[in-house]
C-alpha positions, 0 to 999 in steps of 0.5 A: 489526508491527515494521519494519526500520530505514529512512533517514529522509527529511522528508516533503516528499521523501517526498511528492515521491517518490510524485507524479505518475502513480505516485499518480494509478495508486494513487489509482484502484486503491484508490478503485476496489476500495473502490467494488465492494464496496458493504458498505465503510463503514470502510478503513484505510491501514497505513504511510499516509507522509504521508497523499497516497493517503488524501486523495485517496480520502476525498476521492472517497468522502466516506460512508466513515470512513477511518483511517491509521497510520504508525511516523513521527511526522513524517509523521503531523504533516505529514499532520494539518496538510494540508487532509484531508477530515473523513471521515479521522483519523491515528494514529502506531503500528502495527497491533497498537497503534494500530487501534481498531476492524475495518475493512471494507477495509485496503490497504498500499502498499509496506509488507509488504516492510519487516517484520521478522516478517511472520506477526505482521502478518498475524496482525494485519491478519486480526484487524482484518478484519470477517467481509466484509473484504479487504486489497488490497496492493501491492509491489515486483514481485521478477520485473521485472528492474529492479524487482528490482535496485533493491531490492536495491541499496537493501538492500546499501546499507542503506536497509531495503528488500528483496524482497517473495518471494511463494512465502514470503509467500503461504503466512504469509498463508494461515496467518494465516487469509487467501487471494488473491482476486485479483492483477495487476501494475501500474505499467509506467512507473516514478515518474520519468516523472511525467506520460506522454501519453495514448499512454503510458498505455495501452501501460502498461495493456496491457503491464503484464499481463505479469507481467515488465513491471508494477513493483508486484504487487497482491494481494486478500486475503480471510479464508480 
């Protein structure tokens, strides 16, 4: 799955950038997709950064065998030198090269918007699902007005990024031999405010219903 060139930024930025409730809100998301379905004995996190989300899973599900791969070699690095769970193994590569086995349950965060030939990554990704299997992703959400320019800011300014455009990308997926099960939105407060109050957080899980108000779209995909 080849992606679009990217900026480089050292792992520790990189880290820092996803602290806070944005990770604990992904955290929960995909610690508590895994869990409803009880058959899930192998998950893989395709363009796992650092590692963050990943540990923090394996962590809450010790008996599940957890794999993450990335394209940056010092992510990779960085992320085998923290103190993970022994239920968790890193690989650099992608997933045409890299993944050695089907898993149960995939999930992306932010990903899928930087591929250069989309339809081959999820030609890739159906063919590394195990018959029961699902792909949970979450992307830039293109209707939130804020969300919206500031990737394409980032894309004018070069910085790799672009729009994750669903009425283009639903139909490859379906192509590719997979369909939505389900979809919201998510994430109404942006990654800057790193610790709302209590109130805060939950104007942000009513609100964010709205599909205008949630800065990431989640979609579950299953084998069509």
């Amino acid at each position: 799955m080849r992606i679009v060139h990217q900026t480089s930024s050292t792992p520790q930025e990189y880290e820092a950038r996803r602290a806070g409730h944005l990770h604990r809100r992904r955290v929960e998301l995909i610690s508590s997709a895994i869990r409803k379905r009880p058959h899930v004995r192998s998950v893989l996190e395709i363009g796992c950064g650092t590692g963050a989300v990943l540990r923090d899973v394996g962590r809450q599900l010790p008996m599940i065998a957890f794999q993450g791969i990335d394209l940056d070699p010092s992510h990779i690095t960085y992320a085998e030198r923290q103190q993970s769970p022994s239920n968790l193994r890193y690989s650099v590569g992608d997933l045409t090269t890299d993944a050695q086995m089907d898993y149960d349950f995939i999930y992306s965060i932010d990903v899928i918007h930087h591929l250069a030939a989309p339809l081959d990554g999820f030609r890739a990704i159906r063919s590394r699902l195990t018959d029961a299997g699902c792909w949970l992703l979450v992307e830039p959400n293109i209707w939130h007005p804020y969300v919206a320019w500031l990737q394409e800011s980032m894309k004018r300014a070069g910085l790799g990024e672009d729009h994750f455009r669903p009425w283009q990308l639903i139909p490859e997926m379906r192509s590719a031999g997979l369909r939505v099960a389900e979809h919201h939105f998510m994430h109404f407060w942006p990654g800057t405010i790193t610790e709302p109050t209590p109130l805060m957080r939950r104007v942000e899980h009513v609100v964010e219903r709205v599909p205008m108000l949630g800065g990431s779209a989640v979609y579950l995909l299953i084998a069509a």
